[in-house]
C-alpha positions in Angstrom: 0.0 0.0 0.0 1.7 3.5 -0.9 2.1 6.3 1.6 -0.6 8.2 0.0 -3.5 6.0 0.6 -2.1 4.6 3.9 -2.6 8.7 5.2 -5.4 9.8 3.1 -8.2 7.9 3.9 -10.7 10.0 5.4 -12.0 7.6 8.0 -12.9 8.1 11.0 -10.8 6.7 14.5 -12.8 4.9 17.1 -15.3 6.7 19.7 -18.1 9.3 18.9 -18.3 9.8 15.2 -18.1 13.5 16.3 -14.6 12.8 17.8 -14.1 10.5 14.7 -15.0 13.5 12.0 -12.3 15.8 14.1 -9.6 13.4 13.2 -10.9 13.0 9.6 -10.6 16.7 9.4 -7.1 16.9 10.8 -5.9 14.0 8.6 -6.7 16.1 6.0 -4.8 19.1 6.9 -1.6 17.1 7.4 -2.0 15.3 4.1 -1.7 18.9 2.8 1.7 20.3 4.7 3.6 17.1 4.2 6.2 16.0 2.0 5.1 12.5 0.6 8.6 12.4 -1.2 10.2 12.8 2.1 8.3 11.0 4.1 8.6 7.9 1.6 12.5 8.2 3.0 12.1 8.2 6.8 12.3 5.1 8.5 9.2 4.1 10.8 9.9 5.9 13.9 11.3 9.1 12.3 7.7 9.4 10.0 5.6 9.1 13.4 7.8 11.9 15.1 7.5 14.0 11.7 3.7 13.8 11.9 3.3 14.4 15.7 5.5 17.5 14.8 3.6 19.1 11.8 0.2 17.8 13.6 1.0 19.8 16.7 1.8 23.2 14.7 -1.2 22.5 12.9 -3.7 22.4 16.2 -1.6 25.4 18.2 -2.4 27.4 14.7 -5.7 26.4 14.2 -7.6 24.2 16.5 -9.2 24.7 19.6 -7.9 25.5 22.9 -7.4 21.6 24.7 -5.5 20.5 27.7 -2.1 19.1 27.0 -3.9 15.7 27.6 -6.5 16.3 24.8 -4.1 17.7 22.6 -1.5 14.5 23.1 -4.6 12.0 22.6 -6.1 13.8 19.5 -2.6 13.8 17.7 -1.8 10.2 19.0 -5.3 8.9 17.4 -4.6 11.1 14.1 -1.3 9.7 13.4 -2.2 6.1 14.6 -5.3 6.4 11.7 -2.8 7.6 9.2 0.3 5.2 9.8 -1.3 2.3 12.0 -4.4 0.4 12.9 -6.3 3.0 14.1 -8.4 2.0 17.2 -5.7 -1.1 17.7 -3.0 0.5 17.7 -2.4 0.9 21.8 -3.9 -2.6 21.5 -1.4 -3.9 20.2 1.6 -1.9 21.9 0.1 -3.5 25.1 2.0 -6.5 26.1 -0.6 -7.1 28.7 -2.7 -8.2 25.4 -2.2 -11.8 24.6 -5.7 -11.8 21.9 -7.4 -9.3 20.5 -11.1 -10.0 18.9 -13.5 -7.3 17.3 -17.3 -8.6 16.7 -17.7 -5.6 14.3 -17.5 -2.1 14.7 -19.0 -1.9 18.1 -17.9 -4.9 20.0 -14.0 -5.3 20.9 -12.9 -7.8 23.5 -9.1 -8.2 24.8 -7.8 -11.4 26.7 -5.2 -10.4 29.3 -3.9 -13.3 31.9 -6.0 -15.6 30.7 -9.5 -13.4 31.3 -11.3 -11.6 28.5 -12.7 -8.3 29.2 -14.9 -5.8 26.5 -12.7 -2.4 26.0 -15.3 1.1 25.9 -14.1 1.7 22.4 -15.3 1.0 19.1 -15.1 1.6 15.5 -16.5 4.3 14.3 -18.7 2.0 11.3 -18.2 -0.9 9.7 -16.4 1.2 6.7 -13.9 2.3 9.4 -13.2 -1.6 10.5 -13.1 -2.9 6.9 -10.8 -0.4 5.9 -8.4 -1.4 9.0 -8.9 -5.2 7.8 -8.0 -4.2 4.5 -4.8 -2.4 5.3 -3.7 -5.8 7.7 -4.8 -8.4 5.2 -2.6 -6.1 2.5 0.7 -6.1 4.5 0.7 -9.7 3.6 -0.5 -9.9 0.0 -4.0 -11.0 0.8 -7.4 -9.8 0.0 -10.6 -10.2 2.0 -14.0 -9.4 -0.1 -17.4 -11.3 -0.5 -15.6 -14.0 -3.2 -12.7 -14.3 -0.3 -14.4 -13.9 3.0 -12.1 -16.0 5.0 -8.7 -14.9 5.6 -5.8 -16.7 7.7 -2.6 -14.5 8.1 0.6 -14.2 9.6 1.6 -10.7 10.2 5.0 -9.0 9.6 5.5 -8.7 13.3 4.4 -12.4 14.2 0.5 -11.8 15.6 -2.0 -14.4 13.4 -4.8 -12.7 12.3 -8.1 -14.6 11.3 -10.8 -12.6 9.8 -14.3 -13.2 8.2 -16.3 -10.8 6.7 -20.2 -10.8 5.8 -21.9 -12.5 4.2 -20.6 -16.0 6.6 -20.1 -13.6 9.6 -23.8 -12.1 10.9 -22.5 -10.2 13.5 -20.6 -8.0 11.0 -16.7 -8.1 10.0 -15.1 -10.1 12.4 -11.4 -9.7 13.3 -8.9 -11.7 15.8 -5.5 -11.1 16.2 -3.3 -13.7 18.4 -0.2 -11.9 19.7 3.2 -13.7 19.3 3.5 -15.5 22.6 6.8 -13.9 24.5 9.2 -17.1 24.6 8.5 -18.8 28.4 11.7 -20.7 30.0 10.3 -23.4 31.9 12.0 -21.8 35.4 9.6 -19.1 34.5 6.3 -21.4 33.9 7.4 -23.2 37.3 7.0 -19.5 38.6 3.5 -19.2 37.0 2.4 -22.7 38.4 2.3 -24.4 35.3 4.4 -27.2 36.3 6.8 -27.7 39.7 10.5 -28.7 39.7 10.5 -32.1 39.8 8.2 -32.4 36.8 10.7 -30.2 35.3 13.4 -32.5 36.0 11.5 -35.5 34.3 10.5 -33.9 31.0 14.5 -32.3 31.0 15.8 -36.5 31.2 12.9 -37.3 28.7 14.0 -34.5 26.0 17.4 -35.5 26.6 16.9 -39.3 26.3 15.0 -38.3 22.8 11.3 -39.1 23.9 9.2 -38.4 21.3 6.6 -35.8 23.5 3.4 -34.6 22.5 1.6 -31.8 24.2 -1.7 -31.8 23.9 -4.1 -29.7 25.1 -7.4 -27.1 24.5 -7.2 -23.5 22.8 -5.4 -20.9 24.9 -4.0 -23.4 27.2 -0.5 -23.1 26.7 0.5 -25.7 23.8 2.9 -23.8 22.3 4.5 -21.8 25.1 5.0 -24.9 26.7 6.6 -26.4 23.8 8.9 -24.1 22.9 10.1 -23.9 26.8 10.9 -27.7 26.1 12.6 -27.5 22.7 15.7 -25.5 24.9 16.2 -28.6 26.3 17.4 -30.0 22.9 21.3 -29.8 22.8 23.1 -27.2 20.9 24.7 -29.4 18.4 21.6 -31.2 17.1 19.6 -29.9 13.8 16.2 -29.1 14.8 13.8 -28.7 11.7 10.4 -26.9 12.9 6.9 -27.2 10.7 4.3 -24.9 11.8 1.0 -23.6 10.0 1.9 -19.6 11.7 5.5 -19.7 12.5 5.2 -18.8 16.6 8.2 -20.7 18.0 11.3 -19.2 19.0 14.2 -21.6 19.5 17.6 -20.5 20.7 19.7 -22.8 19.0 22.1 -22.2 16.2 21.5 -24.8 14.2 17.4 -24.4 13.5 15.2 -24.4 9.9 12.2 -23.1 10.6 9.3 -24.1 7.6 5.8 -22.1 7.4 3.4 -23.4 5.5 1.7 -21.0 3.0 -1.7 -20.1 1.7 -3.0 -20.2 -2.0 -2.6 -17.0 -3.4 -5.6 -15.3 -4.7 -5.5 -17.5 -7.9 -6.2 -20.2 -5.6 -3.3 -21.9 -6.7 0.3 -22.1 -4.8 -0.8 -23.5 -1.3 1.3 -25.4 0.9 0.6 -27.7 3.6 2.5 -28.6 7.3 2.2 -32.4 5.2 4.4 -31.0 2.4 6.3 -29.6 4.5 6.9 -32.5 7.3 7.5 -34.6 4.0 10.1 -32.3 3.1 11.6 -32.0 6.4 13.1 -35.9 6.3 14.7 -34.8 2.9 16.7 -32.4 5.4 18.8 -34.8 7.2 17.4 -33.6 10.6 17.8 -34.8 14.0 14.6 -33.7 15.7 11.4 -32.8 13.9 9.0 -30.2 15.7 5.4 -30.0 14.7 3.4 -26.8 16.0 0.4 -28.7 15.4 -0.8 -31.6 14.0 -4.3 -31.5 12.4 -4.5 -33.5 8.9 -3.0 -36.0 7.6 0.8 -34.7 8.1 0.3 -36.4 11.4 0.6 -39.9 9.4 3.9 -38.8 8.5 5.1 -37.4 11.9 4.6 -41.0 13.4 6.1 -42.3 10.5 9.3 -40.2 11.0 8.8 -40.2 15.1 9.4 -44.7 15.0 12.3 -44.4 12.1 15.0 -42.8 13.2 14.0 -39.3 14.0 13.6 -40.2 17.6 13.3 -36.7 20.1 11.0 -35.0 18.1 7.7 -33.5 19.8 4.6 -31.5 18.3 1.1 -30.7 19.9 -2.3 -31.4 19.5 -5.6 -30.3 19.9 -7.1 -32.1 22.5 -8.9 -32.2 26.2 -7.1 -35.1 27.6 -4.6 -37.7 27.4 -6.7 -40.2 25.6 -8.6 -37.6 23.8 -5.4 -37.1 21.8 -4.1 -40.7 21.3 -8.0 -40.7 19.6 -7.4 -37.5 17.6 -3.9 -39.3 16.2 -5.4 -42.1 15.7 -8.7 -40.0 13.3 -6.3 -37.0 12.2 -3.3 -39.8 11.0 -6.6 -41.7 8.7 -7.3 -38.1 6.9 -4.1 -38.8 4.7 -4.9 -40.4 1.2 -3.5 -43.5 2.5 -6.5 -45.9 3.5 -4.7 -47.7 6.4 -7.1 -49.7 8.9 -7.2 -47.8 12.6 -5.5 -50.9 14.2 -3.0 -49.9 12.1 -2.7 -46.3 13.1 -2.6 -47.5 16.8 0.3 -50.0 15.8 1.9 -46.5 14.8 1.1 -44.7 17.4 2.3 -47.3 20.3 6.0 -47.4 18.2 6.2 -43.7 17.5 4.5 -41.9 20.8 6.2 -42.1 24.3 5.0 -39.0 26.3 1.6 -37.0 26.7 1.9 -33.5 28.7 -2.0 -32.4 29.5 -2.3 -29.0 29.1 -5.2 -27.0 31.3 -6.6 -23.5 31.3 -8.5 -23.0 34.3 -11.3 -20.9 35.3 -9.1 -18.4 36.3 -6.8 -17.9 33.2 -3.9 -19.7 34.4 -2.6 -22.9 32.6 -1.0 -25.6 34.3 -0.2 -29.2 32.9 -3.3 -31.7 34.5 -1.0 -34.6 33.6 1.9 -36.4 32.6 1.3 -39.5 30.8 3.6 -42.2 29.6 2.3 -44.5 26.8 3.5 -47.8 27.8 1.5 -50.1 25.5 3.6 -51.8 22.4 2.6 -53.3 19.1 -1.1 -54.2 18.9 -1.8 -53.7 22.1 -4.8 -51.3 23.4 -3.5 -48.1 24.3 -2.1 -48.3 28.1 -1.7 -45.4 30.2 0.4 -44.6 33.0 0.7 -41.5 34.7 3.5 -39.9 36.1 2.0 -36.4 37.4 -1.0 -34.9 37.9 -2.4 -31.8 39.2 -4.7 -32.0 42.0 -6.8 -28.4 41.8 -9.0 -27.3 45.3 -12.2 -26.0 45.1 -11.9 -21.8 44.2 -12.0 -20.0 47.4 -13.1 -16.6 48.0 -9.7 -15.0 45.6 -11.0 -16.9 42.7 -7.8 -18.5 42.0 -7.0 -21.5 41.3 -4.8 -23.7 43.8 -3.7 -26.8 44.4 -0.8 -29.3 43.8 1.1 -31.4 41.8 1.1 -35.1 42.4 4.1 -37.2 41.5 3.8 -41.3 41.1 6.4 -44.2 40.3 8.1 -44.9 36.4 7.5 -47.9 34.7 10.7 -49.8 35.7 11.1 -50.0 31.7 10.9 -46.3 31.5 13.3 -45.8 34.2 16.0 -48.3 32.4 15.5 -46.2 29.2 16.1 -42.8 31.2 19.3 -45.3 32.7 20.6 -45.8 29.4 20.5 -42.6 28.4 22.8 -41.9 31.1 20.0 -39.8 33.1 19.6 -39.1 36.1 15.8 -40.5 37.9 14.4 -37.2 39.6 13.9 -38.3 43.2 10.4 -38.0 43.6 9.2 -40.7 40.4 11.0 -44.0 42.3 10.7 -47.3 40.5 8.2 -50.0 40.4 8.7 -53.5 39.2 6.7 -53.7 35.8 3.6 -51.5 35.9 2.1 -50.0 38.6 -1.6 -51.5 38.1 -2.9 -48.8 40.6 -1.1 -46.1 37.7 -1.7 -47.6 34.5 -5.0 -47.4 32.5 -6.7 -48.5 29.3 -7.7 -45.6 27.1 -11.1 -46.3 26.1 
């Protein structure tokens, strides 16, 4: 999008269309003192100074008297309608703001901490929020219209951004922005509560000893914060290859190639999928394969590559419990356009699968992992259970916050000989049962 039509569209910001025609009006005036040439040359920060500048000569010589708080907030919305987002501009400057969703022009909800809450703002009309949509969709060479009314995006700056437009949305054009989650380390999700120390110790032996770890869980519960806390544990030296349908994680290693998958371009044609991408991720000689998330038939090949030699690799899923996503592998590995029998898709999954973390979001916004499972069936065998950790939550008191604790139970003795082998150490409080605990092990229905 050029300069000009970025700063001359006469729209109106959010709040009274009163306040909205005063910035409409001063728009235009700075449109007329400014030097598009020169402008074109500044980098980002310099053009927003330039503008507060010739905005505040404009209103000392010839707008109204305001208070030096009115006068900061009129040229702050002014230049945020004609370089940013407009209305979401301080949304998205807040780092308090982990989602932001907009149920057309008079409905805009925020999720901070886990708890959404309804902002006093709006768009001006729906004009105002389709033109906004427009100018994020652009950024990425997409289009949104009533022949494309579904967009799925990845912004410049990392936030996803779903929209749909009328006529599929009633409620008016609909807009949700996901903010790129800040990269956890797991002594700081220890600090939140999502998991204690000695679970920490576990999962740190089980990346090490090249477990192959899915984390499953709901939306918003922490899947892939959780799972890019545990790909640090991967050594330096190892060539980690990550698929992901938005690209959100942030490894620290050196030696990482990150794939994205990418939409068909308005042609329709030119779309590729997390399978062509896991495909083409073997072809890259890597050592451990991370899947953001598995939901098609790439998850056929991630089993495939998880019990042949690409031990250590982990991915998520979307599910609500332990056996809930040994299920979902089990439906999502049949999508592929190979017909293979479910009994062999659990074959897969009991060579290819060792570890289950549980992710929950609770009532009140905080995430912690409900379970640690170990999947200790083999072959043709029924899917067995055993679980390792568990969160025990209380009953909300009076502070309407979630407590409780984390409950740790014996390892398989065959588990605990792998972790041996590996040359890791057993955290204290897992001990060692002969065989399977019965009392710990179940049969996932």
């Amino acid at each position: 999008m050029s300069l000009r039509s970025r700063i001359a569209t006469p729209e109106e910001h959010g709040g009274g269309r009163e306040d909205g025609h005063q910035v409409a009006v001063y728009r235009a005036k700075l449109l007329e003192e400014i030097d598009l040439a020169e402008m074109s040359s500044l980098a980002a920060a310099d053009r927003r100074a330039r503008l507060e500048r010739v905005l505040g000569h404009i209103i000392s010589r010839e707008g109204p008297v305001l208070s030096t708080a009115e006068r900061s907030q009129l040229i702050r919305r002014v230049v945020d309608e004609a370089l940013g987002l407009g209305v979401l501009e301080p949304l998205l400057e807040d780092a308090s703001i982990t989602e932001i969703m907009v149920n057309g022009p008079d409905a805009i909800f925020v999720e901070r901490a886990g708890r959404v809450e309804q902002l006093p703002m709006r768009f001006a009309s729906t004009e105002q929020l389709m033109q906004t949509i427009e100018r994020i969709v652009s950024t990425v060479n997409r289009r949104v219209d009533e022949s494309n009314p579904m967009v799925d995006a990845r912004l410049p700056s990392g936030e996803r951004v779903n929209v749909i437009i009328p006529p599929l949305s009633l409620t008016g054009p609909t807009l949700t922005i996901r903010r790129f989650p800040r990269a956890y380390r797991l002594q700081e999700l220890i600090a939140l509560g999502t998991l204690d120390e000695q679970m920490l110790l576990l999962l740190s032996a089980f990346v090490r000893a090249r477990f192959n770890v899915i984390v499953s869980g709901g939306t918003g519960s922490g899947k892939t914060t959780l799972l890019n806390a545990l790909s640090g544990l991967i050594p330096e030296h190892e060539r980690i290859i990550t698929v992901e349908d938005a690209a959100e994680l942030q490894l620290q290693q050196a030696h990482v190639v990150r794939l994205e998958t990418r939409p068909a371009n308005v042609e329709g044609n030119g779309r590729i999928t997390i399978r062509d991408l896991v495909r083409n991720s073997l072809r890259m000689r890597p050592d451990r394969i991370i899947v953001g998330e598995v939901r098609g038939g790439e998850t056929l090949d991630m089993l495939q590559a998880m019990s042949t030699g690409h031990d250590g690799s982990l991915a998520t899923v979307h599910s609500n419990s332990a056996e809930d996503a040994l299920m979902r592998l089990q439906t999502l590995g049949s999508m592929s356009e190979v017909e293979i029998p479910f009994e062999a898709l659990r074959d897969q999954i009991n060579s290819a699968v060792d570890v289950i973390v549980q992710l929950t979001r609770h009532a009140d916004g905080s995430r912690k992992v409900s379970e640690l499972v170990l999947l200790v069936s083999h072959g043709r065998e029924s899917f067995r259970l055993a679980t390792v950790s568990r969160f025990r939550a209380r009953p909300m008191n009076a502070d309407r916050v979630v407590h409780g604790q984390f409950e740790h139970l014996p390892l398989p003795r065959g588990i605990a000989e792998r972790l041996y082998l590996a040359n890791e150490a057993l955290p204290p409080a897992f001990g060692v049962v002969q065989g399977v605990d019965p009392l710990n092990t179940r049969e996932a229905r």
